[in-house]
PDB file of the backbone (N, CA, C, O) and the ligand in Angstrom, with CONECT records:
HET     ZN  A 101       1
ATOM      1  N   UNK A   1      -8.616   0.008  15.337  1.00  0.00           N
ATOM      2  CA  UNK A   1      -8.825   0.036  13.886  1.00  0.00           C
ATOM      3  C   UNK A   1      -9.661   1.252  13.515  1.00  0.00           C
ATOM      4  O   UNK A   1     -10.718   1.640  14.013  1.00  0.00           O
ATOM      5  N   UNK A   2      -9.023   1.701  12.639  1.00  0.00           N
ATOM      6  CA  UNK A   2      -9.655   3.149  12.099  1.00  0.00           C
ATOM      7  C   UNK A   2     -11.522   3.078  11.335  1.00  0.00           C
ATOM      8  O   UNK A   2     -11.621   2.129  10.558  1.00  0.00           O
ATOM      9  N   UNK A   3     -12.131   3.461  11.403  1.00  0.00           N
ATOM     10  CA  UNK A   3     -13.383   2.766  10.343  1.00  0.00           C
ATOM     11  C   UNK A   3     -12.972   2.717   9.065  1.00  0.00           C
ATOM     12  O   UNK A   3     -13.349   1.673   8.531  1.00  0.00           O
ATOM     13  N   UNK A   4     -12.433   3.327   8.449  1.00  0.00           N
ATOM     14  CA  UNK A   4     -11.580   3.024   6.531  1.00  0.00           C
ATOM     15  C   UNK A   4     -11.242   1.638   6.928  1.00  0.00           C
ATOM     16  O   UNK A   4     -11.664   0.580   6.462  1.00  0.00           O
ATOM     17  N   UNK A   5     -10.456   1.843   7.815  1.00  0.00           N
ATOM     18  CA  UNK A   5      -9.879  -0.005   7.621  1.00  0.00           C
ATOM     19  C   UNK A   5     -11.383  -1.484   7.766  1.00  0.00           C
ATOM     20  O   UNK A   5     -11.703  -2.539   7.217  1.00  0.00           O
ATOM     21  N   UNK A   6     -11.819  -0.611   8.828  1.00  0.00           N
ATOM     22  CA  UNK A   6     -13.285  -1.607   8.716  1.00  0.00           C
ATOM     23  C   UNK A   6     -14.093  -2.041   7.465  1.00  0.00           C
ATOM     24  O   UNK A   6     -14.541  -3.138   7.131  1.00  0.00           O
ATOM     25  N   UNK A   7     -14.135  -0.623   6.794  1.00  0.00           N
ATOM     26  CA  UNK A   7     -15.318  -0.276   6.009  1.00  0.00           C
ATOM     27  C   UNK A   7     -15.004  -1.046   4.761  1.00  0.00           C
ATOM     28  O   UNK A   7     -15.859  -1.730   4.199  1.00  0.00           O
ATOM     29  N   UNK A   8     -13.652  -0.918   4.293  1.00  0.00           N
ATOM     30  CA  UNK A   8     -13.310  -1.620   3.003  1.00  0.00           C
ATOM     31  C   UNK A   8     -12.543  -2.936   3.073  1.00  0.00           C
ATOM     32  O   UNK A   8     -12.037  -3.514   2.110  1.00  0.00           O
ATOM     33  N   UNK A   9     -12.531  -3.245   4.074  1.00  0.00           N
ATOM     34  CA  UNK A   9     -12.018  -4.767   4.703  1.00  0.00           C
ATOM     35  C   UNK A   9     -10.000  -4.816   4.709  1.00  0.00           C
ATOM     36  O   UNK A   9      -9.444  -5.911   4.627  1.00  0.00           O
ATOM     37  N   UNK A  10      -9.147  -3.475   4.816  1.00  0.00           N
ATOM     38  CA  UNK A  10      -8.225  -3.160   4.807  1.00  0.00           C
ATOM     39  C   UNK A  10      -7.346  -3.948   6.039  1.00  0.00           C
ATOM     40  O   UNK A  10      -7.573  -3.400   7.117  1.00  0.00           O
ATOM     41  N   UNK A  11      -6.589  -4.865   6.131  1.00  0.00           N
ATOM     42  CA  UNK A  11      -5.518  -5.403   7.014  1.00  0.00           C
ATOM     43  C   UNK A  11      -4.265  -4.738   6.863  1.00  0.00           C
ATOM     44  O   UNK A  11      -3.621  -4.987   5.844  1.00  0.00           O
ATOM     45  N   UNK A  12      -3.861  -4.028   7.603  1.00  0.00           N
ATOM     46  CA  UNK A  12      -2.739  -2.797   7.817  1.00  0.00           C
ATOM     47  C   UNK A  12      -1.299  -3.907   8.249  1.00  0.00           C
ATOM     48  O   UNK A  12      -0.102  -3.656   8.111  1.00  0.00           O
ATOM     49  N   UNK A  13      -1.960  -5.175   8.803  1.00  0.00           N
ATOM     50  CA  UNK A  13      -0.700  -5.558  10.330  1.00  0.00           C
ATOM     51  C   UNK A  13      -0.180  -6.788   8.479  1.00  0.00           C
ATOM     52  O   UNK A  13       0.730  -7.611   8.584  1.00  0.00           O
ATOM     53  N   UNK A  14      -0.719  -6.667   7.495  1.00  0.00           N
ATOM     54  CA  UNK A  14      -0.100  -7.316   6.526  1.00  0.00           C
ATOM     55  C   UNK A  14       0.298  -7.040   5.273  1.00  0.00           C
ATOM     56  O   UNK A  14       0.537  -7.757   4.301  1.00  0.00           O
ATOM     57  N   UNK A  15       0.348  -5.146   5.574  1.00  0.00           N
ATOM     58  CA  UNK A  15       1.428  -4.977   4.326  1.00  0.00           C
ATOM     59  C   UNK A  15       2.421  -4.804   4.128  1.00  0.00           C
ATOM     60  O   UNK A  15       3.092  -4.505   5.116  1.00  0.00           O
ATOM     61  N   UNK A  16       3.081  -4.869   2.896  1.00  0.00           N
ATOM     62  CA  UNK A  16       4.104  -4.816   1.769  1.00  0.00           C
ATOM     63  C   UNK A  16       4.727  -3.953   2.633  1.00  0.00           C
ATOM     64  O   UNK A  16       4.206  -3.000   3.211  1.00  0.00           O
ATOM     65  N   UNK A  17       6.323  -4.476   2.724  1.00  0.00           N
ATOM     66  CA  UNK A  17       7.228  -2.898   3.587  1.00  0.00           C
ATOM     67  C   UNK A  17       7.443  -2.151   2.281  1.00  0.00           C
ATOM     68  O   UNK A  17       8.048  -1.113   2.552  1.00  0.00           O
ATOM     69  N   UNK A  18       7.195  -2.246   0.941  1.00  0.00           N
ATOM     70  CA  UNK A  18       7.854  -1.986   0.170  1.00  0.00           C
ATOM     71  C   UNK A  18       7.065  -0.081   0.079  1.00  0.00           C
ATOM     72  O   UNK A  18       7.536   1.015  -0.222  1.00  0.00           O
ATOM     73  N   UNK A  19       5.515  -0.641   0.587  1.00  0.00           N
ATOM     74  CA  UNK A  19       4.430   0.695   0.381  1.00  0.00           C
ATOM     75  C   UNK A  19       4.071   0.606   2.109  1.00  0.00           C
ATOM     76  O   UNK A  19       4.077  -0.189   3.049  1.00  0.00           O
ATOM     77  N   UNK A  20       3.769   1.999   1.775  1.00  0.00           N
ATOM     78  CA  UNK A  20       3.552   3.094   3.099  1.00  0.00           C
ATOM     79  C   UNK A  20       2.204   3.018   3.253  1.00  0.00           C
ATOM     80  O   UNK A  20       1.856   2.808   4.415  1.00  0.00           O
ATOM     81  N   UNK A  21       1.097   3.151   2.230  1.00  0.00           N
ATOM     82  CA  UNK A  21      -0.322   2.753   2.662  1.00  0.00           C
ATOM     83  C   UNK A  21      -1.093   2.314   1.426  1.00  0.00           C
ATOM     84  O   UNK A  21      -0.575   1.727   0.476  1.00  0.00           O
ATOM     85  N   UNK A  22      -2.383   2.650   1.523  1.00  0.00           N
ATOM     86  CA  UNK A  22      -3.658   2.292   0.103  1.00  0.00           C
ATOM     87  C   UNK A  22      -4.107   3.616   0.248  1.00  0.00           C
ATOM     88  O   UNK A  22      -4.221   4.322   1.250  1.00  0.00           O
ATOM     89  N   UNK A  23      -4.379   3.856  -1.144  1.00  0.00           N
ATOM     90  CA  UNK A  23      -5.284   4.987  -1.349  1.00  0.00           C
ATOM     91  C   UNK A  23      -6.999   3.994  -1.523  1.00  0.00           C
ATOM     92  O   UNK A  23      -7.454   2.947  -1.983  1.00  0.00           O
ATOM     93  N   UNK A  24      -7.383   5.167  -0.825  1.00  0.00           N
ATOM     94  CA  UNK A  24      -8.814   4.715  -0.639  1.00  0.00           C
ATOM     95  C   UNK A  24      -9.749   4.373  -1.589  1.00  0.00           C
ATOM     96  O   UNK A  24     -10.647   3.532  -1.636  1.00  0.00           O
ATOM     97  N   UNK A  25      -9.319   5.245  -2.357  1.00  0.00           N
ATOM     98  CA  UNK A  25      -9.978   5.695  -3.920  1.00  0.00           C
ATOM     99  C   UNK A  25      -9.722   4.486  -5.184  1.00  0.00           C
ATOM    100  O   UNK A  25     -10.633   3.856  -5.720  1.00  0.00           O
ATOM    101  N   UNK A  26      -8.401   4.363  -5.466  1.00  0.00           N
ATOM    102  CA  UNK A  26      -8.362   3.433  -6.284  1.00  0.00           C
ATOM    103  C   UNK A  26      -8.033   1.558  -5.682  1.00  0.00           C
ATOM    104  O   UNK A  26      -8.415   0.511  -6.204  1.00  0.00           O
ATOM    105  N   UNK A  27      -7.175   1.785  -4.392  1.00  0.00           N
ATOM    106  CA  UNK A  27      -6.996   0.650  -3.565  1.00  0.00           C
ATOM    107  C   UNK A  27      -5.577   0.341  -3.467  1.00  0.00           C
ATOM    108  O   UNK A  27      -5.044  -0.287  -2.552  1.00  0.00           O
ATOM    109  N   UNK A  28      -4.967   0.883  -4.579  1.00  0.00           N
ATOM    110  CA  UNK A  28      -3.470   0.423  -5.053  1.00  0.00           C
ATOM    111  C   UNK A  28      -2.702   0.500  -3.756  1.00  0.00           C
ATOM    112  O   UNK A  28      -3.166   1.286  -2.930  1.00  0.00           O
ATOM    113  N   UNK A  29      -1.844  -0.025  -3.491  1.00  0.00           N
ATOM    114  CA  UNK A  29      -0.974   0.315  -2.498  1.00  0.00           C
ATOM    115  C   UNK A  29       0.147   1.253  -3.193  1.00  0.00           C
ATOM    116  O   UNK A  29       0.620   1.228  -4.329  1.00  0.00           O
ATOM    117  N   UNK A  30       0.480   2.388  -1.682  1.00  0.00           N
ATOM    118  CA  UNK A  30       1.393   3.777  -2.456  1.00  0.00           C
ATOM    119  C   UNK A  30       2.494   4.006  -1.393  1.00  0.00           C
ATOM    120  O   UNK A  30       2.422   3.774  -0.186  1.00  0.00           O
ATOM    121  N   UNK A  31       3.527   4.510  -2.103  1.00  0.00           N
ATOM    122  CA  UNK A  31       4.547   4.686  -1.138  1.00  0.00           C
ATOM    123  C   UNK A  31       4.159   6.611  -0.499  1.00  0.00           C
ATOM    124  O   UNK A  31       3.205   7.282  -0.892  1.00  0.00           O
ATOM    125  N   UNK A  32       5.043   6.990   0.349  1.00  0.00           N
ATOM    126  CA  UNK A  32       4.653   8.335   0.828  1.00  0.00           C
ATOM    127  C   UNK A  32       4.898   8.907  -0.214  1.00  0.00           C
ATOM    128  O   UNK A  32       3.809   9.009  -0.778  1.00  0.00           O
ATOM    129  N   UNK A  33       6.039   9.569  -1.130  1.00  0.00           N
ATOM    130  CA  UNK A  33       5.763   9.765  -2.796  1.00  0.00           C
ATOM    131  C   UNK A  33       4.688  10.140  -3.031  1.00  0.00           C
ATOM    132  O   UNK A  33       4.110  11.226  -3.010  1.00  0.00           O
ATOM    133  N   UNK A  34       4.343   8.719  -3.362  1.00  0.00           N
ATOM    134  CA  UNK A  34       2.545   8.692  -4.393  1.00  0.00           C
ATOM    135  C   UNK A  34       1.497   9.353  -3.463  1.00  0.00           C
ATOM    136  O   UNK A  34       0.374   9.429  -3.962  1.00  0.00           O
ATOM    137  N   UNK A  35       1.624   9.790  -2.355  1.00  0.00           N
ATOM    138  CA  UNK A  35       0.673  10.372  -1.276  1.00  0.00           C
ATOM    139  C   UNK A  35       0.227  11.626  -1.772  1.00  0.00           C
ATOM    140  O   UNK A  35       0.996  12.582  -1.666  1.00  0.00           O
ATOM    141  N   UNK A  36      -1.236  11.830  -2.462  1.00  0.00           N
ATOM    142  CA  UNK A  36      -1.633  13.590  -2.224  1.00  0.00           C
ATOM    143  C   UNK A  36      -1.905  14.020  -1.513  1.00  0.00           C
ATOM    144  O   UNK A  36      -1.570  15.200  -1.401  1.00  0.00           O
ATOM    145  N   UNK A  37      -2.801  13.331  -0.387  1.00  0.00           N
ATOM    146  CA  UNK A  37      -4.022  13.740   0.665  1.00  0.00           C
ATOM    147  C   UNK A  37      -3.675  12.526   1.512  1.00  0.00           C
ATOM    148  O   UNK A  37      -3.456  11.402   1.061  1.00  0.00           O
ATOM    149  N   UNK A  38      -3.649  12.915   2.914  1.00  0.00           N
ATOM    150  CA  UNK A  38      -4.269  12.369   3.889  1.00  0.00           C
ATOM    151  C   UNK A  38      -4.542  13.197   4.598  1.00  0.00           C
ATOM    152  O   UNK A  38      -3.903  14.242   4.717  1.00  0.00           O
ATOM    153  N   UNK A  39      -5.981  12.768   5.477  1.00  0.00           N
ATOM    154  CA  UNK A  39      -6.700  13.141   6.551  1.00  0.00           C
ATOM    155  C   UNK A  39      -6.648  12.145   7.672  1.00  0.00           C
ATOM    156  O   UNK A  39      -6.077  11.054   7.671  1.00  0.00           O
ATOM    157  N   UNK A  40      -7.209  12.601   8.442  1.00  0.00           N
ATOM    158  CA  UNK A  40      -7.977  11.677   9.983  1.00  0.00           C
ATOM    159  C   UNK A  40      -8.553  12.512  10.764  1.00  0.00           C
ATOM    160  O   UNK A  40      -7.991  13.248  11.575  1.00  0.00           O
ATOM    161  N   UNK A  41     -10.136  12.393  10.465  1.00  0.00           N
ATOM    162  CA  UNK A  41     -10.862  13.358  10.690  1.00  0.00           C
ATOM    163  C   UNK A  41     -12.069  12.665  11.301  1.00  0.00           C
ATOM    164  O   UNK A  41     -12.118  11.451  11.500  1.00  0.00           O
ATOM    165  N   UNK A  42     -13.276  13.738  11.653  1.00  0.00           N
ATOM    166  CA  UNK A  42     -14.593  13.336  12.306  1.00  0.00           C
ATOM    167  C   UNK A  42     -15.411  13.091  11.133  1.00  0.00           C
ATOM    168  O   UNK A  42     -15.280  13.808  10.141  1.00  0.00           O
ATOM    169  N   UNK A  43     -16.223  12.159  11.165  1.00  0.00           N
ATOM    170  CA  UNK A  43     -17.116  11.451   9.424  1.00  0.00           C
ATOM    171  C   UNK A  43     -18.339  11.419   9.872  1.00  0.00           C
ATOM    172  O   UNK A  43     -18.548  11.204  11.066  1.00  0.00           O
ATOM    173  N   UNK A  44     -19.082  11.573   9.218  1.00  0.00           N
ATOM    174  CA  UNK A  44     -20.448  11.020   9.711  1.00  0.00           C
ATOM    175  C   UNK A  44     -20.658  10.130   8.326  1.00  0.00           C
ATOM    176  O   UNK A  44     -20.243  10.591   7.263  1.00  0.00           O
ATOM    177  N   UNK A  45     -21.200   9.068   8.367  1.00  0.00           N
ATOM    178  CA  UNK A  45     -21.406   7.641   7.352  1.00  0.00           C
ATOM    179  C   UNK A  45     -22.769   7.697   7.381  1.00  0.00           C
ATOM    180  O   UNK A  45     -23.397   7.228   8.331  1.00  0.00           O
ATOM    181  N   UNK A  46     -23.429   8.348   6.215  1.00  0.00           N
ATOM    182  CA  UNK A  46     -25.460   8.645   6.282  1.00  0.00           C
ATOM    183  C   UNK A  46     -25.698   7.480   5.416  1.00  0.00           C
ATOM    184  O   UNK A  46     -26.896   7.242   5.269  1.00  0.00           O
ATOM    185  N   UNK A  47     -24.648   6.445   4.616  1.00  0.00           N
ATOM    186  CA  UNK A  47     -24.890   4.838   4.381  1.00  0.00           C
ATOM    187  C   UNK A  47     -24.728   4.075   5.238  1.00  0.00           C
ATOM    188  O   UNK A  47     -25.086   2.955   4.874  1.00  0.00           O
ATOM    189  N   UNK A  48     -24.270   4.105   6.466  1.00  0.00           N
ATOM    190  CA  UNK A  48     -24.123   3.240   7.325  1.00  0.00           C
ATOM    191  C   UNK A  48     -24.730   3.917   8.880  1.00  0.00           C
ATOM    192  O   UNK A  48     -24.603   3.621  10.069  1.00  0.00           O
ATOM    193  N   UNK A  49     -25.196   4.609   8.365  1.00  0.00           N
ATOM    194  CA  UNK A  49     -25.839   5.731   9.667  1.00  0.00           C
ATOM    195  C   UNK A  49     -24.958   5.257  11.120  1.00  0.00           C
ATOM    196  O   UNK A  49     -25.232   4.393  11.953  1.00  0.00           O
ATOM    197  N   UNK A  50     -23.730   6.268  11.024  1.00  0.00           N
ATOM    198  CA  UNK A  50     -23.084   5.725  12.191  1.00  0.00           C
ATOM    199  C   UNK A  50     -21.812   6.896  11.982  1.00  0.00           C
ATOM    200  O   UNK A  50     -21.322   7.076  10.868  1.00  0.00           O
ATOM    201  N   UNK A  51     -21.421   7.543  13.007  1.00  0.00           N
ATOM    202  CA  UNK A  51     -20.318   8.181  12.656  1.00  0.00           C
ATOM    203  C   UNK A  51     -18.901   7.726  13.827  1.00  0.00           C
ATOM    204  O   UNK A  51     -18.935   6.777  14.612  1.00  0.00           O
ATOM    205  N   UNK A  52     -17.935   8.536  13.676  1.00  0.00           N
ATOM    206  CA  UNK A  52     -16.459   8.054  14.031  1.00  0.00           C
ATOM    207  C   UNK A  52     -15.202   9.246  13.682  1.00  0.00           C
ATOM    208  O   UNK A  52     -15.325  10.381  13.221  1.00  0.00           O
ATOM    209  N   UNK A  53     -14.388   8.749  13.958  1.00  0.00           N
ATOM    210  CA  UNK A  53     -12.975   9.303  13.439  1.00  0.00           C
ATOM    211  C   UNK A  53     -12.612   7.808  11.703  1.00  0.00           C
ATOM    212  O   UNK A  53     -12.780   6.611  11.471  1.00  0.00           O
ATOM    213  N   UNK A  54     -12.183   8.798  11.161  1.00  0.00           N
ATOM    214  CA  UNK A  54     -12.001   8.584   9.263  1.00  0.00           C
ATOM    215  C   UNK A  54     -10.762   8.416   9.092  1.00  0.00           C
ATOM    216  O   UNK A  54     -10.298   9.238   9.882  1.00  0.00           O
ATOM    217  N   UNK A  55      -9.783   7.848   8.535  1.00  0.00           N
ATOM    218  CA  UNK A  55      -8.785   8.494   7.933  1.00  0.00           C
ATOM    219  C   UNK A  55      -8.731   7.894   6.474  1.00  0.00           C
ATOM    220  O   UNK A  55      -8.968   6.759   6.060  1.00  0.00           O
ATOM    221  N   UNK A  56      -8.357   8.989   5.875  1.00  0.00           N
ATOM    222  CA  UNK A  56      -8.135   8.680   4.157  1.00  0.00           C
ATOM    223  C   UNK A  56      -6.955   8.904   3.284  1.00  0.00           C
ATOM    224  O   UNK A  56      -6.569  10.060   3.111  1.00  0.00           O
ATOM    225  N   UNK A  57      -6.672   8.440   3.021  1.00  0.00           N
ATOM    226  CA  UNK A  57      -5.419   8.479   2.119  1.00  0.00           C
ATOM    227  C   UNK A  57      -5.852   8.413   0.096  1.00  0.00           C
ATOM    228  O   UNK A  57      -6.627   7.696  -0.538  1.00  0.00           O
ATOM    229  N   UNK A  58      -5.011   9.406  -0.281  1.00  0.00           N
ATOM    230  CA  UNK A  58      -5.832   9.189  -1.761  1.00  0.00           C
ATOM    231  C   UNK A  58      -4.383   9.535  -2.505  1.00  0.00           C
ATOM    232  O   UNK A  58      -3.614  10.450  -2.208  1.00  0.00           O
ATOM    233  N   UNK A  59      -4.228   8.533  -3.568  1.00  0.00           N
ATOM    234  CA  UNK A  59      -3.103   9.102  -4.245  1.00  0.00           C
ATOM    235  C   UNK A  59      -2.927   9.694  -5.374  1.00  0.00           C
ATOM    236  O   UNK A  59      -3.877   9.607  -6.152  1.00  0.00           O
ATOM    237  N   UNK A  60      -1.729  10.451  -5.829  1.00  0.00           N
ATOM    238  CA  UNK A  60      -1.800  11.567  -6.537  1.00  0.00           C
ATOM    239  C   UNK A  60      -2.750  11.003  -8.051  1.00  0.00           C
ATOM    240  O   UNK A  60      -3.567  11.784  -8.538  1.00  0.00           O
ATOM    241  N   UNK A  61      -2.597  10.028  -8.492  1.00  0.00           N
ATOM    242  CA  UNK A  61      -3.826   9.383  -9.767  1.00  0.00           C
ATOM    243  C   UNK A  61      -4.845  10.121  -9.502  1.00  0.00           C
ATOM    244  O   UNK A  61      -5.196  11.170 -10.040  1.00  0.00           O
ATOM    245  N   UNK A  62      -5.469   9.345  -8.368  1.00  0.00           N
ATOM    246  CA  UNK A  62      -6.856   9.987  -7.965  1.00  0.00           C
ATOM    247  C   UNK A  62      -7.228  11.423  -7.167  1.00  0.00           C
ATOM    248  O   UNK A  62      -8.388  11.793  -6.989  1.00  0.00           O
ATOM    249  N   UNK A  63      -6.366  11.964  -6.841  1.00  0.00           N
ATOM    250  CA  UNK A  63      -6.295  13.647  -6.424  1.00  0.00           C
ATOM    251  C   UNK A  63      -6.743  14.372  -7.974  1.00  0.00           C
ATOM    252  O   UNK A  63      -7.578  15.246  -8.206  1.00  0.00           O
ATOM    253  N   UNK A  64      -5.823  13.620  -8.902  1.00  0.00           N
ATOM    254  CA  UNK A  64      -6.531  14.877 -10.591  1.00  0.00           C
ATOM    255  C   UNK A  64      -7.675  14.415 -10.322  1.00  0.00           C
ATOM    256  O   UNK A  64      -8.467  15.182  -9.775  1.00  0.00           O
ATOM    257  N   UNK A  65      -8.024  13.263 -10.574  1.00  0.00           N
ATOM    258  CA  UNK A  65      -9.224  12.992 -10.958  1.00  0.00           C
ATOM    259  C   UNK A  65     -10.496  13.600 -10.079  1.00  0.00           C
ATOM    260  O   UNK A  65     -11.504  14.095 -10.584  1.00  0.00           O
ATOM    261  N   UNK A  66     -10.228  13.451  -8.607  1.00  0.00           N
ATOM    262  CA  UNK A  66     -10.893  14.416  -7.677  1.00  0.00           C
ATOM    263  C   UNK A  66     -10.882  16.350  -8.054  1.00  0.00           C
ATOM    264  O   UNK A  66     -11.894  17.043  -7.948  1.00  0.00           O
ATOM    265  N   UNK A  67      -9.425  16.918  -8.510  1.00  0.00           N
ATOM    266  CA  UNK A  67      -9.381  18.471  -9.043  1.00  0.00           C
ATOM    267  C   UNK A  67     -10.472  18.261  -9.984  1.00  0.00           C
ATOM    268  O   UNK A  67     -11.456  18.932  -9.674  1.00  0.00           O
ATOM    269  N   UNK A  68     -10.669  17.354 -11.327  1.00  0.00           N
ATOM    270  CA  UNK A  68     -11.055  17.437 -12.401  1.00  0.00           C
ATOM    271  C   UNK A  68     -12.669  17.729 -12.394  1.00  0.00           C
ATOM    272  O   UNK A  68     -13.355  18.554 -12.997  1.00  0.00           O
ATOM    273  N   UNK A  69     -13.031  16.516 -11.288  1.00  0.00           N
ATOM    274  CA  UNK A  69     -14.446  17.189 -10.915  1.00  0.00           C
ATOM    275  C   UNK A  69     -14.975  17.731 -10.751  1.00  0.00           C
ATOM    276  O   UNK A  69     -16.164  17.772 -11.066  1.00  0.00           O
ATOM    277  N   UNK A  70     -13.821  19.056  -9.652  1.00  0.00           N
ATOM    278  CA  UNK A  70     -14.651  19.630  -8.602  1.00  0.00           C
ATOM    279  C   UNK A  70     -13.983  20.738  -9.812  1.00  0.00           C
ATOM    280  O   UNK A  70     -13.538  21.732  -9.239  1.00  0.00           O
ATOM    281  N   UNK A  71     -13.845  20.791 -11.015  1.00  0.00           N
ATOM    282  CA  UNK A  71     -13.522  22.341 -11.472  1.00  0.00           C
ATOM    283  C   UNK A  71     -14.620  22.683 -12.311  1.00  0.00           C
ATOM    284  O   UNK A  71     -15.160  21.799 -12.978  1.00  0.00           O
ATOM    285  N   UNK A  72     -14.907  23.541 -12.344  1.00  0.00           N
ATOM    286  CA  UNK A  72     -16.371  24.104 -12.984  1.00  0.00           C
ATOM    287  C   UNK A  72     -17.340  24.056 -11.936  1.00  0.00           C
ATOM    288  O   UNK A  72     -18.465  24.392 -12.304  1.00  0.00           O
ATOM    289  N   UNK A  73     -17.240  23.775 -10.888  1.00  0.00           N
ATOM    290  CA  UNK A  73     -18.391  23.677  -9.646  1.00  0.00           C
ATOM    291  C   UNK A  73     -19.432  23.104 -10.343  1.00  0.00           C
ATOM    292  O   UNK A  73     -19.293  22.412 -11.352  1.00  0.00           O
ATOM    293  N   UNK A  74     -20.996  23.529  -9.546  1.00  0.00           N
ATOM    294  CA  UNK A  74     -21.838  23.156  -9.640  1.00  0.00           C
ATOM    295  C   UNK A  74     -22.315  23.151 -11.393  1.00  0.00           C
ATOM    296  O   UNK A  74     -22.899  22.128 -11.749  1.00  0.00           O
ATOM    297  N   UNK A  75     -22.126  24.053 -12.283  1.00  0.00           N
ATOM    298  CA  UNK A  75     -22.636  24.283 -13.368  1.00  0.00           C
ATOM    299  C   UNK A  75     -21.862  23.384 -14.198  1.00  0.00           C
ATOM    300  O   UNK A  75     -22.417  23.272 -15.291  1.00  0.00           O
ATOM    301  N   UNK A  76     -20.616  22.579 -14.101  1.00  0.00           N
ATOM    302  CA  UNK A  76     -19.835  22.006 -14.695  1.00  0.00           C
ATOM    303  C   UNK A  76     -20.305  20.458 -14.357  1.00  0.00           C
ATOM    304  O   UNK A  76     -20.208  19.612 -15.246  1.00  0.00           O
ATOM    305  N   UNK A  77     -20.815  20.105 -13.052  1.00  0.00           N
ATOM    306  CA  UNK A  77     -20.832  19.290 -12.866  1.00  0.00           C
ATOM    307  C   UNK A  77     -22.848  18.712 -12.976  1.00  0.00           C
ATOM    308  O   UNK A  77     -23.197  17.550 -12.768  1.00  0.00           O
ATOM    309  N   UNK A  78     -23.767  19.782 -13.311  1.00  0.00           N
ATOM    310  CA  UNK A  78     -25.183  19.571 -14.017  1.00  0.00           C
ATOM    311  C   UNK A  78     -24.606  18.828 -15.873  1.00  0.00           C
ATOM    312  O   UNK A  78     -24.948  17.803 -16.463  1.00  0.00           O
ATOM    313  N   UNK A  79     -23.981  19.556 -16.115  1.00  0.00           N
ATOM    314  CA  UNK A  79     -23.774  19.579 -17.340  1.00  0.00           C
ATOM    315  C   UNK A  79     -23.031  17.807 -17.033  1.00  0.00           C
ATOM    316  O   UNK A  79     -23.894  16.952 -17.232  1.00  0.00           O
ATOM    317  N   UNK A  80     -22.079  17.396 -16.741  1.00  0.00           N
ATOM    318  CA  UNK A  80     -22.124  15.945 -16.648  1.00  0.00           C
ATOM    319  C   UNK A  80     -22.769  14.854 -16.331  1.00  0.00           C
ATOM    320  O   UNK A  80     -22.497  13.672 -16.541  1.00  0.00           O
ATOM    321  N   UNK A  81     -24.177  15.663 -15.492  1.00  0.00           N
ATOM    322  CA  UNK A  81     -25.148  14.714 -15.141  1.00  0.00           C
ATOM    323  C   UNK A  81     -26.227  14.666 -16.774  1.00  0.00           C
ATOM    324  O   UNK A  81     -26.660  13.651 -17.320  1.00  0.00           O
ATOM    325  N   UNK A  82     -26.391  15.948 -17.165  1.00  0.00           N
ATOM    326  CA  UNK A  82     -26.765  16.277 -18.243  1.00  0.00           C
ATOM    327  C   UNK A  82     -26.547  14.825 -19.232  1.00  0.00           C
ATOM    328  O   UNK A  82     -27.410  13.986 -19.488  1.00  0.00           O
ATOM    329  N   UNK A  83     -24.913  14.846 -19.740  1.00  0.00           N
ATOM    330  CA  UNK A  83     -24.679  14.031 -20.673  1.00  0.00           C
ATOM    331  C   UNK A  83     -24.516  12.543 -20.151  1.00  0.00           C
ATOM    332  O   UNK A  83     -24.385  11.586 -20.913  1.00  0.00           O
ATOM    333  N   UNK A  84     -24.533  12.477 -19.153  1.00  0.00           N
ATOM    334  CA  UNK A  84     -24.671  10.720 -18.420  1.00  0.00           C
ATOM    335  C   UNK A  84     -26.278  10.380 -18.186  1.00  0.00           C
ATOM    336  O   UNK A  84     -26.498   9.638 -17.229  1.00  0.00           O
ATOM    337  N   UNK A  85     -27.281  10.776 -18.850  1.00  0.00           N
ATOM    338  CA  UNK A  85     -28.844  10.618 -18.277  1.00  0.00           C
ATOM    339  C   UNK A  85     -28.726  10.684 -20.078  1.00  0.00           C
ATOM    340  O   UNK A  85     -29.841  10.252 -20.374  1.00  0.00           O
ATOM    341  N   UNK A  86     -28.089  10.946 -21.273  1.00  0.00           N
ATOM    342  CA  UNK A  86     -28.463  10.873 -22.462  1.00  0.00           C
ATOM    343  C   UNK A  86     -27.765   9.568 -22.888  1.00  0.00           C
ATOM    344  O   UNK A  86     -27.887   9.134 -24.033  1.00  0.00           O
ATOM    345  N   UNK A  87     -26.780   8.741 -21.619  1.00  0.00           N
ATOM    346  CA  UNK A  87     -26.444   7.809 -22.495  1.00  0.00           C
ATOM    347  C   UNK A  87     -27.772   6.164 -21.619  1.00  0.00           C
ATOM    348  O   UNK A  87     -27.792   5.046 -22.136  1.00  0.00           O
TER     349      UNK A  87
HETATM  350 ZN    ZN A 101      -5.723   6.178  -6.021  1.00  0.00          ZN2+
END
């Protein structure tokens, strides 16, 4: 068992033939299609102080939403901490 599957309580040996996996991010189950990203990589977990091999799957929903963040870098993303500390 991969740690993703540990970590979020994921049973692989009981899904849907209809979908190919879960995106990590929102949970939905996705067919290869709906696939933006996967990895399986080395993690280090500094909440669970423990590291491993990862794998992640994220689907295209949550890939914008991941671009959307990371555009404006650091100065884009003060400025959202900015207006989330005024509400
Ligand atoms: Zn998703």
């Amino acid at each position: 068992m991969l740690m993703t599957e540990e970590w979020v309580g994921i049973d692989m040996s009981k899904k849907d033939k209809r979908f190919d996996d879960i995106c990590h991010i929102c949970g939905m189950p996705i067919t290869k299609a709906q696939i933006a990203i996967c990895t399986d990589t080395y993690a280090v977990n500094f909440v669970e102080k423990r590291e491993g091999d990862i794998s992640l799957t994220v689907c295209i929903e949550c890939y914008e939403k991941i671009k959307v963040h990371y555009t404006g870098g650091m100065k884009r993303a003060m400025k959202r901490h900015k207006e989330a500390m005024k509400q």
